[in-house]
C-alpha positions as CSV (number, residue, x, y, z in Angstrom):
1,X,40.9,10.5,28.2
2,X,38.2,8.1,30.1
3,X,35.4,6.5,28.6
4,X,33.0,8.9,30.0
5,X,34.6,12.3,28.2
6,X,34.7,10.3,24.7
7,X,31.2,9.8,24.9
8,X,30.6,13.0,25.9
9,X,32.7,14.4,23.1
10,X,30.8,12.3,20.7
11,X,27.5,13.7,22.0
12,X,29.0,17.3,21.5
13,X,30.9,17.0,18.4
14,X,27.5,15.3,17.3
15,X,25.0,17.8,18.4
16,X,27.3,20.8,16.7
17,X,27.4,18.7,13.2
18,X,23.2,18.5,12.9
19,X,22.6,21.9,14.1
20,X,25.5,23.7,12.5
21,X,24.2,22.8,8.6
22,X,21.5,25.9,9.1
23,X,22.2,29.6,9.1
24,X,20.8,31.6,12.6
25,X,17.3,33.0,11.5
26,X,15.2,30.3,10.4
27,X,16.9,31.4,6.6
28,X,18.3,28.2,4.8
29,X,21.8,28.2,4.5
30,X,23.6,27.0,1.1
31,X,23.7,23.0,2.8
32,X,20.4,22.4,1.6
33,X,18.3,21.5,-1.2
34,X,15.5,24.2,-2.5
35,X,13.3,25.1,-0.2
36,X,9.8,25.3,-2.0
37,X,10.2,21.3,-3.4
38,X,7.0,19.6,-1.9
39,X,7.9,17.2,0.7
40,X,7.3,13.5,-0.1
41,X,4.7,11.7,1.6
42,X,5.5,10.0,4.7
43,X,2.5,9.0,6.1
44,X,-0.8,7.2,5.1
45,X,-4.1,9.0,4.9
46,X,-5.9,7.1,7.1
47,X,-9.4,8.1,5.5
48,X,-8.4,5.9,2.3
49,X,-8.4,3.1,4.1
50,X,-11.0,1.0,2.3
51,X,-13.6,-0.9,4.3
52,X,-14.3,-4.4,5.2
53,X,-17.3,-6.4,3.1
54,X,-18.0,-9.8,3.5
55,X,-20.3,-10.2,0.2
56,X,-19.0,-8.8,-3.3
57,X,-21.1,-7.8,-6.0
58,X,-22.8,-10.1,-8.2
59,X,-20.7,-9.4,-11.0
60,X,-17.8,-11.2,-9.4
61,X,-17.7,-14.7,-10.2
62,X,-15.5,-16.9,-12.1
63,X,-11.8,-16.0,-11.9
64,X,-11.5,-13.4,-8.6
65,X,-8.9,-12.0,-6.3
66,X,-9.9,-11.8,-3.0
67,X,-7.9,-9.7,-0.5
68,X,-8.0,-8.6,3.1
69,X,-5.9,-6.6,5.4
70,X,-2.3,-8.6,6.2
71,X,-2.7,-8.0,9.8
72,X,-6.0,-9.5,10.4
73,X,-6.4,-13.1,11.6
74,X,-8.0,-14.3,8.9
75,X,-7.0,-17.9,7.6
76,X,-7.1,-17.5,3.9
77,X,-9.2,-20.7,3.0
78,X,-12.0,-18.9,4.6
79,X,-11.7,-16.3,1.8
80,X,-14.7,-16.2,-0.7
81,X,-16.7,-14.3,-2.5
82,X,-19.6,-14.1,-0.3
83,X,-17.6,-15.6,3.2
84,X,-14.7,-13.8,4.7
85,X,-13.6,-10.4,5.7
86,X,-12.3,-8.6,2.8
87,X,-10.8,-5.2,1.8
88,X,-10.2,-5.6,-2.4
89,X,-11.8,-8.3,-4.6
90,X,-10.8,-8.6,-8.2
91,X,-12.3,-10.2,-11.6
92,X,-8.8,-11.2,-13.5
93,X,-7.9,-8.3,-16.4
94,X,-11.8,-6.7,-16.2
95,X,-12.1,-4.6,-12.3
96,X,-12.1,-4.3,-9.0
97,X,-14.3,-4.1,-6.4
98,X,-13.9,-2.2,-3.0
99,X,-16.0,-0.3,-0.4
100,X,-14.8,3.5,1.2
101,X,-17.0,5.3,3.9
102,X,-19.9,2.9,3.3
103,X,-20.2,3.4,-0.5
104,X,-19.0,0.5,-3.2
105,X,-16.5,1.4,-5.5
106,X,-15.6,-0.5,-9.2
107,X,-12.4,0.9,-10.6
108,X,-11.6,-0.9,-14.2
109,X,-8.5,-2.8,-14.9
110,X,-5.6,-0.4,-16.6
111,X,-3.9,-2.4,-18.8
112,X,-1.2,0.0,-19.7
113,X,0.2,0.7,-16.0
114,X,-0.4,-2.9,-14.7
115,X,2.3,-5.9,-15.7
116,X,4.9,-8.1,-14.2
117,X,7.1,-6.7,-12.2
118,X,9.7,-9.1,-12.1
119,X,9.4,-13.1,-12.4
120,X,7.1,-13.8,-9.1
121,X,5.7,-10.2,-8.5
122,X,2.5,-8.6,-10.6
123,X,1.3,-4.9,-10.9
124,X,-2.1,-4.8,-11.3
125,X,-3.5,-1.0,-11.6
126,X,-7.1,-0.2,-11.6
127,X,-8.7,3.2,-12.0
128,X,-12.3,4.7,-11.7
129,X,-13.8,8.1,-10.6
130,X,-10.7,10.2,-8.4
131,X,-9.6,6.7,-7.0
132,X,-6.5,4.8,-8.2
133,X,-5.7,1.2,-7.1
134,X,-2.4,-0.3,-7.1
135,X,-1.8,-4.2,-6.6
136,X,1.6,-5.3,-5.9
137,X,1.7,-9.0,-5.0
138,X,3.6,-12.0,-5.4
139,X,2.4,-15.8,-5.1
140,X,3.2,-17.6,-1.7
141,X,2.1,-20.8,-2.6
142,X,-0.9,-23.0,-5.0
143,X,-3.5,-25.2,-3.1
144,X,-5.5,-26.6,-6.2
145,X,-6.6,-24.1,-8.5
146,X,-6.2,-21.6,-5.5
147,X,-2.7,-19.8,-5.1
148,X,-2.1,-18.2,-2.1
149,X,-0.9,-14.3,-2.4
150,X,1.2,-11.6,-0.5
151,X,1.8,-8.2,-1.1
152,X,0.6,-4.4,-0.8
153,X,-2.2,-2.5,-1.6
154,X,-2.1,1.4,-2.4
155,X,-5.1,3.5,-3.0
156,X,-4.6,6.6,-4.0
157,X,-6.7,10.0,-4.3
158,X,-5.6,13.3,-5.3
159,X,-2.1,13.6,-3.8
160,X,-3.0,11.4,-1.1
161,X,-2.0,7.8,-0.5
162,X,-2.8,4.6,2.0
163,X,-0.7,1.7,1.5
164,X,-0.9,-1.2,3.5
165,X,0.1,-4.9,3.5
166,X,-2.6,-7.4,2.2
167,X,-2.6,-11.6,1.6
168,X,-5.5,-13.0,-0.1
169,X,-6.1,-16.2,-2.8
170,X,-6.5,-15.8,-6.1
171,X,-8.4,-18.2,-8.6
172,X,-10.9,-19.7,-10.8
């Protein structure tokens, strides 16, 4: 047998395998799991994807996390409070501090959800109205009293999520 008619038996042999696990109909066959389980959520809901803001509130001062999307060009020395395209800001075990369609949002710190995750990585949960904020980030490295942080942001409503990938500083 040549090259050419193993592939082609492969492709064949393939293509039987994936569509042969279902019954003719559109009826499940016994191959698969129940039917009416909800799906799992696969894809971000775009319209939870918090704004930018360059000034927090007032209330944020003293020991902050400051956050902004991973993909933007933003070096992270120009982070601040009041300087710096950000996304999430945080005041250290109190809230956080975000803005969605135009409208500021403070969720408060959740103690009982939010803890170390494993030696270098920290879950920080914050709640407040239908939103739910999760934190997962890990140190990079410490400038000063400024360390300099990786990791993901999820923001959840209802049954809908947005995760993405955020870097920031965190300090006093």
């Amino acid at each position: 047998m040549n090259f050419f008619n193993r592939w082609l038996l492969l492709l064949i042999l393939t293509g039987v395998m994936t569509t042969g696990c279902d019954s003719p109909g559109g009826k499940a066959s016994h191959h698969h799991g129940k039917t009416d389980a909800a799906p799992a959520p696969t894809e971000n809901a775009t319209f939870l994807r918090p704004d930018l803001f360059t000034a927090g509130p007032g209330t944020l001062d003293g020991c902050v996390g400051l956050y902004t999307y991973d993909s933007l060009n933003i070096a992270t020395e120009s982070l601040d409070v009041d300087k710096g395209e950000k996304i999430f800001a945080t005041k250290a075990s109190s809230f956080a501090f975000l803005r969605m369609h135009n409208h500021n949002v403070t969720l408060q710190y959740d103690k009982a959800g939010s803890g170390p995750v494993d030696k270098n990585t920290v879950r920080e949960v914050y709640k407040g109205g239908d939103y739910t904020a999760i934190l997962v980030i890990h140190s990079l490295q410490a400038q000063g009293e400024t360390i300099v942080i990786a990791g993901t942001l999820e923001i959840i409503q209802g049954n809908k999520h947005f995760k993405v990938k955020i870097k920031g500083v965190s300090g006093c």
